[in-house]
C-alpha positions as CSV (number, residue, x, y, z in Angstrom):
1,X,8.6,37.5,1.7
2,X,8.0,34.5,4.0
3,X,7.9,31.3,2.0
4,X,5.3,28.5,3.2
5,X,6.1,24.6,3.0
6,X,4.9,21.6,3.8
7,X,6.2,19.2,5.8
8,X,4.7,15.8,6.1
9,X,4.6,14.4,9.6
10,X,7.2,10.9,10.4
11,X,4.8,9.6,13.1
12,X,4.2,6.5,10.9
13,X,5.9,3.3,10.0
14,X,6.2,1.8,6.7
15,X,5.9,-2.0,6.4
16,X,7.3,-3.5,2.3
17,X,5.2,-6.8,2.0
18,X,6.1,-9.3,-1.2
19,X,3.6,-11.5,-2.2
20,X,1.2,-13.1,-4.9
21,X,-1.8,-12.7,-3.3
22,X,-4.6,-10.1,-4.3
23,X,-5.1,-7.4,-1.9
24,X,-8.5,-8.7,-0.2
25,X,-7.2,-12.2,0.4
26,X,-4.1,-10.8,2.0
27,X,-6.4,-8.9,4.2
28,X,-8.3,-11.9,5.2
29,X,-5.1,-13.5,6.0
30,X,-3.9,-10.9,8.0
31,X,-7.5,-11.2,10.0
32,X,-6.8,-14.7,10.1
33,X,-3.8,-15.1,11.2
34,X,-2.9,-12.2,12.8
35,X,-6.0,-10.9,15.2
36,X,-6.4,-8.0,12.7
37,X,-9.7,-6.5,11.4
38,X,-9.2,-5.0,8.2
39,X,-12.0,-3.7,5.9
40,X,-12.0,-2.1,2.6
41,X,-12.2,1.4,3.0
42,X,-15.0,3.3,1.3
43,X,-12.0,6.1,-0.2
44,X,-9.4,4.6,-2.4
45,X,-6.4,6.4,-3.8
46,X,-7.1,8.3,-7.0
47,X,-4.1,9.6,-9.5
48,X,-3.6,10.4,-12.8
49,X,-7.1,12.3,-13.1
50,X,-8.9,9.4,-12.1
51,X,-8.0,6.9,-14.1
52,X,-6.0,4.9,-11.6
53,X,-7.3,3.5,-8.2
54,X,-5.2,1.7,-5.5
55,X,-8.0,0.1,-3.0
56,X,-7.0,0.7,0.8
57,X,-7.8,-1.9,3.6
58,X,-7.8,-0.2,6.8
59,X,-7.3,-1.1,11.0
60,X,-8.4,1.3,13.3
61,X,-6.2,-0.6,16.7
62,X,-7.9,1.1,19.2
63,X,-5.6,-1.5,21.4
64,X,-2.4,-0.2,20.2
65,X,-3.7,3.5,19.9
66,X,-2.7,2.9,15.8
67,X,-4.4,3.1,12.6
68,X,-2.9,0.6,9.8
69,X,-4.1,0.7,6.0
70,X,-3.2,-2.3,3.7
71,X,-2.2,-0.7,0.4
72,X,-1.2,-2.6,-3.0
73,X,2.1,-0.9,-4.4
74,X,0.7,-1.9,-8.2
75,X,-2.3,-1.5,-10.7
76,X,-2.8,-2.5,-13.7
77,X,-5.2,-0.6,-16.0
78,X,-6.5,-2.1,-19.4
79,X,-6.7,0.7,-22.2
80,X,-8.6,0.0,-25.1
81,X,-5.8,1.2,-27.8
82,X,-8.2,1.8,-31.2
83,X,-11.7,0.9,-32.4
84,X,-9.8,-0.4,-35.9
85,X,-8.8,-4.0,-36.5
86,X,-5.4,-3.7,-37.8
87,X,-1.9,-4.6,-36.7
88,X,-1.6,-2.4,-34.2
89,X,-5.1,-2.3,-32.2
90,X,-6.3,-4.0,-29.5
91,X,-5.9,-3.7,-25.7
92,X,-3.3,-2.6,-23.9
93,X,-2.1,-3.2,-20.2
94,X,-0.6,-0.7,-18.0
95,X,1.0,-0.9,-14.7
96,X,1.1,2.1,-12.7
97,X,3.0,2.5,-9.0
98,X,1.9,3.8,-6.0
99,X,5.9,4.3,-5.2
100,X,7.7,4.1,-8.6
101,X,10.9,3.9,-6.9
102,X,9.9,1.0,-5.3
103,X,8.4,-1.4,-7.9
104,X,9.1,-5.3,-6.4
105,X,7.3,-4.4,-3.3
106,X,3.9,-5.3,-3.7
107,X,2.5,-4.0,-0.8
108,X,2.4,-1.1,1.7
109,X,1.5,-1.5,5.0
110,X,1.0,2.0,6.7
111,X,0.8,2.1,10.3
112,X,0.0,5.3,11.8
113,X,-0.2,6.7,15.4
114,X,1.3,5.5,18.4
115,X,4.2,3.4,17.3
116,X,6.8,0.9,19.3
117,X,9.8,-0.2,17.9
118,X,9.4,-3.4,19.8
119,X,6.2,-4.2,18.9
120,X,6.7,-3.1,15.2
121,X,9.0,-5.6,15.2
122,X,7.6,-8.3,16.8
123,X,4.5,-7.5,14.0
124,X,6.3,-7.8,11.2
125,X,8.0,-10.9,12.4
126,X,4.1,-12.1,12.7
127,X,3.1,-10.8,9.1
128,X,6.8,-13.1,7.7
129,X,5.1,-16.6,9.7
130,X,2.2,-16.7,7.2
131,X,2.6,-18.7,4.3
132,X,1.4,-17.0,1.5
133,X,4.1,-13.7,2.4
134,X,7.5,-14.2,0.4
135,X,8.6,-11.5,3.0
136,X,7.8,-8.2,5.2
137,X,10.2,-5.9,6.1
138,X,10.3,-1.8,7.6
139,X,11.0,0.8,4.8
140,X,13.3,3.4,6.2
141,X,10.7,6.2,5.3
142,X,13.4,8.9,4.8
143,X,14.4,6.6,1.4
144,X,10.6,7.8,-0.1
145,X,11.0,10.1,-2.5
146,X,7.1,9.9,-3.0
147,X,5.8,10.3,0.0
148,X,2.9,12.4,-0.9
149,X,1.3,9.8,-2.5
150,X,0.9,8.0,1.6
151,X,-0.8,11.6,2.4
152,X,-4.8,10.6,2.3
């Protein structure tokens, strides 16, 4: 009997971005600094039944013949623990991963479409000039052990 899979296409590059900023001021920066027009996108990533939500900023770079979406790697969801006042109760504070194996990262830049190696690089030399980025570097995407969770 024939056995179906999936395979998930590699026509995309996977930027690792490091910094302290929240996710729409690093967009504006990007716009900023970078001749970029990124926009929160109306669809966000859902997981764990709902209950967690990473916001996507997105680039359609009709230029470049590429799509890029801004993605933050971490959320933290507050969880009211119990009603009761004791010891115990009280709110608690979870962080949940986009890509667990790859927790300092703080965010994902996915570039999809037609991509050059030359300009990839020159781009994420761009992204490292601005200030508030500790650094940017390309994710070897065959490392990804959680690649469904880029599938949207």
């Amino acid at each position: 009997m024939p056995v179906l899979t999936l395979e998930i296409p590699e026509d995309y590059a996977l930027v690792g971005i490091h910094s302290a900023e929240e996710d729409y001021r690093l967009a504006f920066l990007f716009n900023q600094k970078l001749n970029t027009s990124f926009v929160l996108s109306k669809i966000s990533l859902d997981f764990k039944n709902n209950t967690v939500e990473f916001p996507i900023f997105e680039w359609e770079d009709e230029e470049n013949f590429c799509n890029q979406y801004l993605i933050g790697n971490k959320q933290i969801t507050n969880t009211v623990q119990s009603e009761d006042f004791d010891l115990f109760s009280g709110n608690i504070n979870t962080i949940n991963y986009l890509m667990p194996e790859k927790k300092k990262i703080d965010y994902f830049l996915k570039i999809e479409g037609d991509i050059c190696d030359k300009n990839l690089s020159n781009f994420v030399a761009s992204i490292n000039q601005i200030p508030q980025v500790l650094s940017a570097y390309l994710i070897n995407t065959n490392t990804i052990k959680s690649t469904k969770n880029l599938i949207f």
